[in-house]
DRENDO-1510 file (C-alpha; in Angstrom, 1 decimal, always signed):
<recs>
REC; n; res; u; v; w
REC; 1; UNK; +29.8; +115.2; +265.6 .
REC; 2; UNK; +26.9; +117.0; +267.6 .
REC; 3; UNK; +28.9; +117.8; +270.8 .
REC; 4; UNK; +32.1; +118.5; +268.8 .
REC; 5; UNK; +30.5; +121.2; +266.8 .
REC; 6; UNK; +29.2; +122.6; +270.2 .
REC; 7; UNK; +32.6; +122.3; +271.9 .
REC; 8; UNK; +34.2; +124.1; +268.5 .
REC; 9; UNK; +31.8; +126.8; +268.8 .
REC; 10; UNK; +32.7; +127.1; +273.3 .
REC; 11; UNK; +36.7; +127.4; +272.6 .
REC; 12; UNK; +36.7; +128.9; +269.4 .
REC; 13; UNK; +38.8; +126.1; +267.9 .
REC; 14; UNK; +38.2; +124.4; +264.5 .
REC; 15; UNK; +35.9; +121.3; +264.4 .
REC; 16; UNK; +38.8; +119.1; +263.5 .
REC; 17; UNK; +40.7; +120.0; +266.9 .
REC; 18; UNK; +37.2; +120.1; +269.0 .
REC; 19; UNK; +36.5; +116.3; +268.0 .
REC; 20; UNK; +39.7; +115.5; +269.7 .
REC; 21; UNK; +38.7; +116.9; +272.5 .
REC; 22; UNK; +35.8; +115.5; +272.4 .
REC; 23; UNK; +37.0; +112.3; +272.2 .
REC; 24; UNK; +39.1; +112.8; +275.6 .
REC; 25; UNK; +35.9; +113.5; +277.0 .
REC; 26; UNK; +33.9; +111.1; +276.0 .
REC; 27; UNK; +36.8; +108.4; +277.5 .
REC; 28; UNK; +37.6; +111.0; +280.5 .
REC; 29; UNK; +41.4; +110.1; +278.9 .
REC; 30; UNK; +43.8; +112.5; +279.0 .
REC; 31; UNK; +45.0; +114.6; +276.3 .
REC; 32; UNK; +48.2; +114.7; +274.3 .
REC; 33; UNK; +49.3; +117.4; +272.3 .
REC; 34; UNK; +51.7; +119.6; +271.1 .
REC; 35; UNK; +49.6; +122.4; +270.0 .
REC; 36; UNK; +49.4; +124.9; +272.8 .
REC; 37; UNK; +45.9; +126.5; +271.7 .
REC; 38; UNK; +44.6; +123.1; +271.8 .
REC; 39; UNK; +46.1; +122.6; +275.4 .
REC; 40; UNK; +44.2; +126.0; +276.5 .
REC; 41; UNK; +41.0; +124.8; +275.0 .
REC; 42; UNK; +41.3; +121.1; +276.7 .
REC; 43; UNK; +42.1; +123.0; +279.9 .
REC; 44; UNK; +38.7; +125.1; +279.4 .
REC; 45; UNK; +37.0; +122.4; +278.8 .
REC; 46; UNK; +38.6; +120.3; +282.2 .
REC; 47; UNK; +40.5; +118.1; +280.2 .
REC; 48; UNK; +43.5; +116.8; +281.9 .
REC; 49; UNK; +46.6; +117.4; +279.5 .
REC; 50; UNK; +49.9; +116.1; +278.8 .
REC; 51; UNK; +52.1; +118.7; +277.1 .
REC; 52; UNK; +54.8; +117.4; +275.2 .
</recs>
């Protein structure tokens, strides 16, 4: 919950959106989305996405 809070507070998104990005990280696995602010913030973050 740690590093989610930390990555909410780097992108500016809400802590239920960073903990999925968190979760990408922690399984370097891409992410999935179909929420374009969360796409920006994955890409930020050097998440590879998949836009849908």
């Amino acid at each position: 919950m740690e590093s989610a809070l930390r990555l909410a507070s780097r992108t500016g998104m809400c802590a239920y959106d960073a903990y999925f990005l968190d979760c990408a990280l922690r399984r370097a696995a891409p992410l999935l989305t179909l929420d374009h602010a969360l796409c920006v913030a994955a890409e930020k973050v050097g998440l590879h996405v998949l836009e849908i």
